[in-house]
C-alpha positions as CSV (number, residue, x, y, z in Angstrom):
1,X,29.0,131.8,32.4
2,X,31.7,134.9,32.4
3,X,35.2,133.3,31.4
4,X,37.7,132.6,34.8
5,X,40.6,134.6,32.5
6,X,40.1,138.3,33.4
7,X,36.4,138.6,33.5
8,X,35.0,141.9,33.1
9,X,31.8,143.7,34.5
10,X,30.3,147.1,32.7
11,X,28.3,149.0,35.0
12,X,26.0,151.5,33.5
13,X,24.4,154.6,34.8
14,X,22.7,157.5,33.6
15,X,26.2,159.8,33.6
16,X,28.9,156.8,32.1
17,X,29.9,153.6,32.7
18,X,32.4,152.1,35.1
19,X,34.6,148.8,33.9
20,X,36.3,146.3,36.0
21,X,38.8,143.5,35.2
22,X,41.4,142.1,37.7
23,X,44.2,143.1,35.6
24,X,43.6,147.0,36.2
25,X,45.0,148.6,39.0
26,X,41.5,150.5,39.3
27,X,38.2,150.9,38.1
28,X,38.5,153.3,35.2
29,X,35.2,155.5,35.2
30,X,33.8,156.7,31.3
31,X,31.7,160.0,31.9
32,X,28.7,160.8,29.2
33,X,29.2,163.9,27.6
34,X,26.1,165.8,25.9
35,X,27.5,165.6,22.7
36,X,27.8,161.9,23.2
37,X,24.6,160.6,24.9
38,X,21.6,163.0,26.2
39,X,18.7,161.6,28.3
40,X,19.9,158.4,27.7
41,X,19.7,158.4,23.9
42,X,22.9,157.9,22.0
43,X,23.5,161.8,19.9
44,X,26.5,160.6,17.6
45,X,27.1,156.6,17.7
46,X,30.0,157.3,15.4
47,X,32.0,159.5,18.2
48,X,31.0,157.5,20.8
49,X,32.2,154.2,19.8
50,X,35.5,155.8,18.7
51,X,36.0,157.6,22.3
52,X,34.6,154.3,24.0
53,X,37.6,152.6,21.5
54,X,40.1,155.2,22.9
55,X,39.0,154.4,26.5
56,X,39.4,150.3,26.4
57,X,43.2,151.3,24.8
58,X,44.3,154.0,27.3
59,X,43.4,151.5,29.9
60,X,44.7,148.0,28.2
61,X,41.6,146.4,29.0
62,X,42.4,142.8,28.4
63,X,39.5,140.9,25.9
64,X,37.8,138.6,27.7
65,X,34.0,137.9,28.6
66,X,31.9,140.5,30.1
67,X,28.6,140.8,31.9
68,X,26.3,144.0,31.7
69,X,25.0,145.5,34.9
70,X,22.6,147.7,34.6
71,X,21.7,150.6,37.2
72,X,18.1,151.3,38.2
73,X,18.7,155.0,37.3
74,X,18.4,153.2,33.3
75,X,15.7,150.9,33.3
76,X,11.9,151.1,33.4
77,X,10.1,148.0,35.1
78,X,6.9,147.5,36.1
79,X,5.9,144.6,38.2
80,X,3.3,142.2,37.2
81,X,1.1,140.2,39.4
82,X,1.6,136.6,39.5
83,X,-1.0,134.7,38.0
84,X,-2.0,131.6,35.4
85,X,-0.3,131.9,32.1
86,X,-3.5,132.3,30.4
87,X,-3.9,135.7,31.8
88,X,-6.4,138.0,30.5
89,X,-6.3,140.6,27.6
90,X,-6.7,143.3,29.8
91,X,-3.6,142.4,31.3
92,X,-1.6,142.1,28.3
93,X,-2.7,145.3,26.9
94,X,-1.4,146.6,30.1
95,X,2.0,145.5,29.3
96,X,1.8,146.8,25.7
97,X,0.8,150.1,27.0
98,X,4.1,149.8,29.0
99,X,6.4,148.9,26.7
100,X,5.2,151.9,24.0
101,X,5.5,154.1,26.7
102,X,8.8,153.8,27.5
103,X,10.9,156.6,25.7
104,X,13.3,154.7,23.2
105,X,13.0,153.2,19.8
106,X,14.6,150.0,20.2
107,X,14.0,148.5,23.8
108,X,16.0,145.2,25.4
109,X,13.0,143.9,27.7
110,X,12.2,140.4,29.6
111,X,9.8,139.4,32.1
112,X,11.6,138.1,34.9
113,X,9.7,135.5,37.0
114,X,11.0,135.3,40.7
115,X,9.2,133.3,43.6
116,X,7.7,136.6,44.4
117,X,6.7,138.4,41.6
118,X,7.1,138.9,37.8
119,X,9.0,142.0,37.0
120,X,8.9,143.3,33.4
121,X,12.3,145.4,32.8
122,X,13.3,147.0,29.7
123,X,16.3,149.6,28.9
124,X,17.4,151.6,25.8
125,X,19.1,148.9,23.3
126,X,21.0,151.5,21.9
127,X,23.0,152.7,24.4
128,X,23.6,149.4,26.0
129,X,24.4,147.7,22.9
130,X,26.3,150.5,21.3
131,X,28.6,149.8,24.6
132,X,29.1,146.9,24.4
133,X,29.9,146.7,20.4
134,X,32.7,148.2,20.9
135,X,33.9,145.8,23.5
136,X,33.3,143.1,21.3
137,X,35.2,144.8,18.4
138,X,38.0,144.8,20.7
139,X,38.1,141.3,21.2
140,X,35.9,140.7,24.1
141,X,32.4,138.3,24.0
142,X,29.6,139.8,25.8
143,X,27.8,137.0,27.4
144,X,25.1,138.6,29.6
145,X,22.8,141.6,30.1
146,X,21.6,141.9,34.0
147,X,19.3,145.0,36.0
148,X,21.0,145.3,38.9
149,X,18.4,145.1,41.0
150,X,18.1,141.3,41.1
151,X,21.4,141.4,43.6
152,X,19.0,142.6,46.3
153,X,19.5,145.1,48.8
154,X,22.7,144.0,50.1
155,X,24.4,145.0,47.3
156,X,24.7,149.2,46.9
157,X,24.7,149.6,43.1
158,X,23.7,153.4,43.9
159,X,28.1,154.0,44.6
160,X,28.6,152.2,41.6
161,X,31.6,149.8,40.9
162,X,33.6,148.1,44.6
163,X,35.3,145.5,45.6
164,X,32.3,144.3,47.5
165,X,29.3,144.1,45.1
166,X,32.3,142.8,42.3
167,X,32.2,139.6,44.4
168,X,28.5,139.4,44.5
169,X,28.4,139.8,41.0
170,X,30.9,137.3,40.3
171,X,29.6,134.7,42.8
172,X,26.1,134.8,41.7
173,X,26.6,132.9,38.1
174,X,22.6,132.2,38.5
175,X,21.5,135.5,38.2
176,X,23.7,136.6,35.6
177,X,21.8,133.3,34.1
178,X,18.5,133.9,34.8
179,X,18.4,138.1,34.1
180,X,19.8,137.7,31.1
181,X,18.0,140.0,28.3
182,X,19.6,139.2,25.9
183,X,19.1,135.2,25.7
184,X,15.9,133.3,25.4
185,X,13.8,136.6,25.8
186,X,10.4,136.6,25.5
187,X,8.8,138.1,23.3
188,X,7.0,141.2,25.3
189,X,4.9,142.5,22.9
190,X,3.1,138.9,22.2
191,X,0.4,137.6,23.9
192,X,2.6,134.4,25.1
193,X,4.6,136.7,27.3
194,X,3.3,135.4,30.1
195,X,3.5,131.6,29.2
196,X,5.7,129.3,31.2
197,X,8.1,128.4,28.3
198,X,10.5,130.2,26.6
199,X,10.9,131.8,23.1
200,X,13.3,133.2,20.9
201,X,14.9,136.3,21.0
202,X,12.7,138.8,19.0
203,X,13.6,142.5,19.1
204,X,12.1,144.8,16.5
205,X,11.1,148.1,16.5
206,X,8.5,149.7,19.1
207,X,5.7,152.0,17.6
208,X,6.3,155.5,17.5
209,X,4.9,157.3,20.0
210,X,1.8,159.2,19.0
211,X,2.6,160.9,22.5
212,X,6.2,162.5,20.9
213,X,4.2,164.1,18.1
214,X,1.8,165.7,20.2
215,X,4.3,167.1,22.2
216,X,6.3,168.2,19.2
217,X,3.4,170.1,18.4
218,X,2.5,172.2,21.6
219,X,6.6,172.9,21.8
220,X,6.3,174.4,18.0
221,X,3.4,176.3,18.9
222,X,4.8,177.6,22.6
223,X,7.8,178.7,20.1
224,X,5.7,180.9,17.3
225,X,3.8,182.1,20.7
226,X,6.9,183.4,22.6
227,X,8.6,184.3,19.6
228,X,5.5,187.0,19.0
229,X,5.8,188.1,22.1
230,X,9.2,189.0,21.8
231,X,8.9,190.8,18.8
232,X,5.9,193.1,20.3
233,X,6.6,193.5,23.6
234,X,10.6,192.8,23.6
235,X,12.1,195.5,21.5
236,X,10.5,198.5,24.4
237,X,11.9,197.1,27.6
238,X,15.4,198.8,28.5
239,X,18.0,196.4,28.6
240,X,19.1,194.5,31.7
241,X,22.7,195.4,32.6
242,X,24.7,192.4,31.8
243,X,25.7,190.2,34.4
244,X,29.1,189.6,35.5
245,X,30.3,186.0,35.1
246,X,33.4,185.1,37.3
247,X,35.0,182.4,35.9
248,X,35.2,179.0,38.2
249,X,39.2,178.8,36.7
250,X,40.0,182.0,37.6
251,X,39.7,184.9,40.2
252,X,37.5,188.1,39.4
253,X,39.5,191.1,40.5
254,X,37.2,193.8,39.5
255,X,38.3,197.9,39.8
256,X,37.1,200.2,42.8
257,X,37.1,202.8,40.1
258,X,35.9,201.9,37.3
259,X,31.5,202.0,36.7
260,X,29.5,199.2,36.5
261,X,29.9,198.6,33.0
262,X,33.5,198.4,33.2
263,X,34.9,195.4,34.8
264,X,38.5,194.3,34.6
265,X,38.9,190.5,35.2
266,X,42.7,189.3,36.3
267,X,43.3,185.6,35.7
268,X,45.5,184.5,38.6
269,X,46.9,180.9,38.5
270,X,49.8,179.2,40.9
271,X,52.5,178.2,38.5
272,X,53.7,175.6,41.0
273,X,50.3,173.9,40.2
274,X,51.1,174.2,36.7
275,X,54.6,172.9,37.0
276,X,53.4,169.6,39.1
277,X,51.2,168.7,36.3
278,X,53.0,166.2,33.7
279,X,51.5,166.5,30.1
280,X,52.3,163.3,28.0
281,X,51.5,164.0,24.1
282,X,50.8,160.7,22.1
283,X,51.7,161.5,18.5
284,X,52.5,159.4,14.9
285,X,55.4,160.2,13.3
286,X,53.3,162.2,10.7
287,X,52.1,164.9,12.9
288,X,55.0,166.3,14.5
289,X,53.7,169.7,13.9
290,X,51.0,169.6,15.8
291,X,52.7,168.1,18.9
292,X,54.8,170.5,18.7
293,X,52.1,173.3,18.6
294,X,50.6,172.1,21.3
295,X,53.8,171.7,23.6
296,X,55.3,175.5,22.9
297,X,51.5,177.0,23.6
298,X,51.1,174.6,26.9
299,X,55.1,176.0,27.9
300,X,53.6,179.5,27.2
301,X,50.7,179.1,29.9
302,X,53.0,177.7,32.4
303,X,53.1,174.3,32.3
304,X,57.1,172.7,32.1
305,X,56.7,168.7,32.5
306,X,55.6,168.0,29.0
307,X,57.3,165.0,27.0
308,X,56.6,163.6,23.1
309,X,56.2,160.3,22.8
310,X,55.4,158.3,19.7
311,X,52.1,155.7,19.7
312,X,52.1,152.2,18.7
313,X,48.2,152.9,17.8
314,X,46.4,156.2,17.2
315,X,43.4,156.6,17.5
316,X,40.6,158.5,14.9
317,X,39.6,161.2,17.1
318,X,41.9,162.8,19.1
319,X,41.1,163.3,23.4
320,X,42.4,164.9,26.0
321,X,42.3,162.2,29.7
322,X,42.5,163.8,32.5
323,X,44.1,161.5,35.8
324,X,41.0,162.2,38.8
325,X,43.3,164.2,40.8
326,X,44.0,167.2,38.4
327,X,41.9,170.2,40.0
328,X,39.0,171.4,37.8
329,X,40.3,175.2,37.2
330,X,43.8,173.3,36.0
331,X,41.7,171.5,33.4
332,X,39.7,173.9,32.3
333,X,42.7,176.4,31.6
334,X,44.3,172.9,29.7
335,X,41.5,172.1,27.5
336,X,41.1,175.8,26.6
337,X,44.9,175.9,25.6
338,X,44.2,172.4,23.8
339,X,41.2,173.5,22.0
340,X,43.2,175.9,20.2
341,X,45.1,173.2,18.3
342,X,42.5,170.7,18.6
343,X,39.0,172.2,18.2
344,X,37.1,168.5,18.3
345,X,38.7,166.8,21.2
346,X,37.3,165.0,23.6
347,X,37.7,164.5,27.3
348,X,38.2,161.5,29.3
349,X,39.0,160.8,32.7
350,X,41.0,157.7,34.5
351,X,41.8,156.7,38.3
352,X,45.5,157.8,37.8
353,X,47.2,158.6,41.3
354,X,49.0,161.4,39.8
355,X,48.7,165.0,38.4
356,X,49.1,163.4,34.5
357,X,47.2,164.8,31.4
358,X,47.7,162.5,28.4
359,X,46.4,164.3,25.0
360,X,46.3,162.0,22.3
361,X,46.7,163.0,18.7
362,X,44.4,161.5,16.7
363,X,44.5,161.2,12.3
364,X,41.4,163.5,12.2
């Protein structure tokens, strides 16, 4: 099924998704953002594809086919009992009920028939699909969707992408086959879904939820209700004293002195941490300006190991990638440096062995 020239395997969870392909040194990991995709449900399909883009090029992922894996944290599935194919209404409404219930607009679902039993499983079609667009933008062909699950126990999905359950994967063409949602997938909101042959693919649209609206409506009233509240009852309580935040980049050094409503924070940072980082700055020819910006206010801060280097692609959006090894209080005194210059950029993260940042300038 998956091509024998540099394969690659998505594996999706409910924080990002992790890629292999033998021709990268690692497994490069893609971390959701809120901005990007809450509870599951893509917020700006726009941004993410273009940060998705930005990934596949910082990592020269090589087109090729690619399989789908999806974790259990993703998918609903309910198992079904195995009986005749001319299984009772009852039954059926059962699986309708399901399928409405499950929190997504667009669903990718398939009853999967094992010697055991028949296990409906569907997932949010948007967020798989809006993956794997990208990937097949870039070059690649997307030749199967597959739940995890159907690996069995022996294979630990739970840590994600390893060497180990990559082999399974690879060596189990059958189930790639066989668990396929997006091929010959029955249609689960027909009565035939329980037949023995198979149909079409036939995706639509589920029903909205009459469930959503009600809960809409007691949120909008619990709103009006605690926004009264406020307004009688709020206005004659004193104050609280405001709470003192010490930052997780910096250390708090607060005055024996001074009252409790002054506070004097001191920012203390090692500059040899600083001056082990090296800070690459992608750039086109037409935004010198801004590289430059960025380089004289990251040399301010403390940072020394920064170099300019012209890109043979630039991206729309400009990110910030972070190598896994650069301590969290480093990045977060980075990106607030970076933000400065580049209010919408994103973050990224790769499996880099050393302290690197690599900011990206894109034409927005």
């Amino acid at each position: 099924m998956l091509s024998k020239n540099h394969p690659i395997i998505i594996f999706i969870d409910r924080v990002g998704f992790s890629v292999y392909q033998d021709t990268l040194t690692n497994i490069p990991r893609f971390n959701f953002t809120p901005d990007l995709v809450a509870n599951l449900d893509v917020v700006n399909k726009e941004q993410f594809s273009n940060i998705i883009g930005t990934f596949i090029q910082i990592n020269k992922i090589v087109p090729s086919s690619f399989a789908v894996i999806l974790s259990d944290t993703i998918i609903y599935i309910k198992d079904l009992a195995k009986s005749h194919p001319n299984v009772g209404q009852e039954q059926k409404n059962e699986v309708q009920n399901f399928l409405e219930n499950v929190p997504f607009e667009e669903v990718l679902a398939k009853v999967i028939k094992t010697e055991q039993k028949n296990t409906l499983c569907a997932v949010n079609k948007d967020l798989v699909m809006t993956i794997a667009d990208v990937f097949v933008n870039k070059g690649s062909t997307i030749e199967t969707v597959v739940p995890g699950f159907l690996f069995g126990q022996k294979v630990d999905f739970a840590i994600g992408l390893n060497q180990e359950n990559i082999q399974v994967v690879l060596g189990r063409p059958e189930i790639l086959k066989d668990g396929n949602l997006l091929i010959e997938q029955q249609k689960v909101t027909s009565p035939e879904i329980f037949a023995e042959q198979k149909e079409p693919v036939s995706e639509g649209k589920k029903p909205q939820n009459i469930r959503q609206f009600m809960l809409i409506g007691v949120f909008v009233t619990l709103l009006v209700i605690l926004t009264v509240v406020y307004f009688n009852l709020g206005v004659s309580q004193t104050p609280l004293p405001a709470k003192k935040i010490k930052s997780s980049s910096a250390a708090t050094i607060s005055n024996p002195t001074a009252n409790s409503t002054s506070v004097q924070n001191v920012v203390t940072v090692s500059p040899i941490d600083l001056r082990n980082v090296k800070i690459k700055i992608v750039q086109s020819s037409k935004i010198d300006a801004v590289a430059d910006n960025l380089k004289n206010e990251l040399l301010r801060i403390g940072f020394q190991d920064i170099s300019e280097i012209l890109g043979d692609s630039i991206p729309e959006k400009s990110s910030v990638v972070f190598s896994e090894i650069v301590p969290s209080d480093i990045r977060n005194i980075a990106i607030a440096e970076i933000k400065k210059i580049l209010p919408d950029v994103s973050v990224l993260e790769n499996q880099e062995s050393n302290l690197m940042i690599t900011i990206l300038i894109g034409k927005s």
